[in-house]
Structure formats: structure tokens, C-alpha cells
N, C-alpha and C positions, 0 to 999 in steps of 0.2 A: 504494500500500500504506500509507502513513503516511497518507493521509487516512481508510483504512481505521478505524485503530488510532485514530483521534483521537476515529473516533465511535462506537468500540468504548465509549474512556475516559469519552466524556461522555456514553454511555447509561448506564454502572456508576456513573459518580458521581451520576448522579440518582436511580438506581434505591437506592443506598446512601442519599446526601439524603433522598426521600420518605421511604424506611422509619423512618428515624429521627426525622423531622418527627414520626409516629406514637406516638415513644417505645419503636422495638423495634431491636433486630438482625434478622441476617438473614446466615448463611452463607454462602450462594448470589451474595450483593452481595458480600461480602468476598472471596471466590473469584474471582469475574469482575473483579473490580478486581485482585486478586493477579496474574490469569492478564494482563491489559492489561499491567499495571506490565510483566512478566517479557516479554513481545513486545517493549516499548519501551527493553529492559534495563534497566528502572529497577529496578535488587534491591531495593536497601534500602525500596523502599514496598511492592515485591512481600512481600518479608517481614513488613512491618508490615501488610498485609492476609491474608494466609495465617495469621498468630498470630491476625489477630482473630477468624477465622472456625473455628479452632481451640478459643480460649476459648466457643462456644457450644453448651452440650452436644448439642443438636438434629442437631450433625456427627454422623452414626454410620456405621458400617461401610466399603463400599468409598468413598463419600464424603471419611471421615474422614482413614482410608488412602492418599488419592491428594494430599489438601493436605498430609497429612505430606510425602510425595512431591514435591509442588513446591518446600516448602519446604526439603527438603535439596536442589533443582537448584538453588533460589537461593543457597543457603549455598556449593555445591559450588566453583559459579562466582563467587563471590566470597574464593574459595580458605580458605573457614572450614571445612576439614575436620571437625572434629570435631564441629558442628554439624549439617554435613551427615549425617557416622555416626549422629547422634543420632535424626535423622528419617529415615533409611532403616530405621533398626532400630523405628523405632514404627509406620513402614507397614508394615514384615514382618510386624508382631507381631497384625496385626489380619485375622481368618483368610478376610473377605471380598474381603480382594486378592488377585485370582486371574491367572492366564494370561498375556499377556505383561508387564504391569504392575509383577505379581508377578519375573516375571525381568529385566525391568528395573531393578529396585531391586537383587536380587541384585547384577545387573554392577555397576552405578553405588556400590553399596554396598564392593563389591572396590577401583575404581579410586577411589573417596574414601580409605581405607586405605592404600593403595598412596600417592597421593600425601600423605598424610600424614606416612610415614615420611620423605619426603625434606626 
């Protein structure tokens, strides 16, 4: 499985590299890098690749909604609640996150709160 993950990482970090060799972003790199980092528990790059891919407006709808989404799992579990709230509440907010996605955030949106208070 970890050799898995390693050639997950060094397809997304190429596929990120060429695109910017180009002069452009790309979501989609950002995402699949996010999504690596978060299997290998790496948060904090998972986070720093989910904002990047955040700041490109070309993210839209359920897209948009589910990097919101990963990035409060990363926040969640690096017990930054309130960061986590922050992006559960930006995935709700966007009305192409539907079905279980959707109630997924719900939960996770309750028990980030919940652990919050304590």
C-alpha cells in the first residue's frame, strides 16, 4: 500500500510540475496532491494543497464543495475545530453537494462543534 501512495505522490507532483512548467494552475493537481498528502496523513500539505486549489476560481460547484470538505477532514483531525466549522459550513453552503456527501458534512459538521466545546 505505501508503494501505492508513493506513486500516487509522484504522479501528482508531476502532473502539478508540468502544468506549471506551462505557466498555469490546475485544480485537479492540487486536489490529487491534497487527496495523497491526506492518505499519507500529511495534513498540513494536504491543507496547503486543498487552499491552492480553492484559490482557483475554475473550482465550481460539487467540485468546489467537496475540497471544502476535505479540507475541514484535514483541519478536523488536526483538532482545529473551528477551521474545520468553517469549511463544513462552505461545503453546505454550495447547493451542488448533494446525497451522502451532503450528510456527511452535516455529521462531521455536528461532531467538529461538539468537540469544540470541550
Amino acid at each position: 500500500m505505501k508503494y501505492l501512495k508513493n506513486i500516487l505522490l509522484t504522479a501528482a507532483l508531476f502532473m502539478n510540475a508540468s502544468f506549471a512548467a506551462n505557466g498555469g494552475d490546475n485544480d485537479n493537481c492540487h486536489v490529487t496532491l491534497g487527496k495523497t498528502y491526506s492518505s499519507q496523513n500529511n495534513l498540513p500539505s494536504a491543507i496547503v494543497e486543498f487552499t491552492a486549489a480553492l484559490d482557483i476560481p475554475e473550482l465550481i460547484g460539487s467540485d468546489r464543495a467537496i475540497c471544502h470538505a476535505n479540507l475541514a477532514h484535514a483541519y478536523y483531525n488536526l483538532g482545529d475545530f473551528v477551521k474545520a466549522i468553517n469549511h463544513y459550513t462552505a461545503a453546505l453552503a454550495i447547493p451542488e453537494l448533494v446525497g451522502t456527501a451532503r450528510a456527511d458534512c452535516r455529521v462531521l459538521l455536528g461532531y467538529a462543534y461538539l468537540e469544540g466545546e470541550e
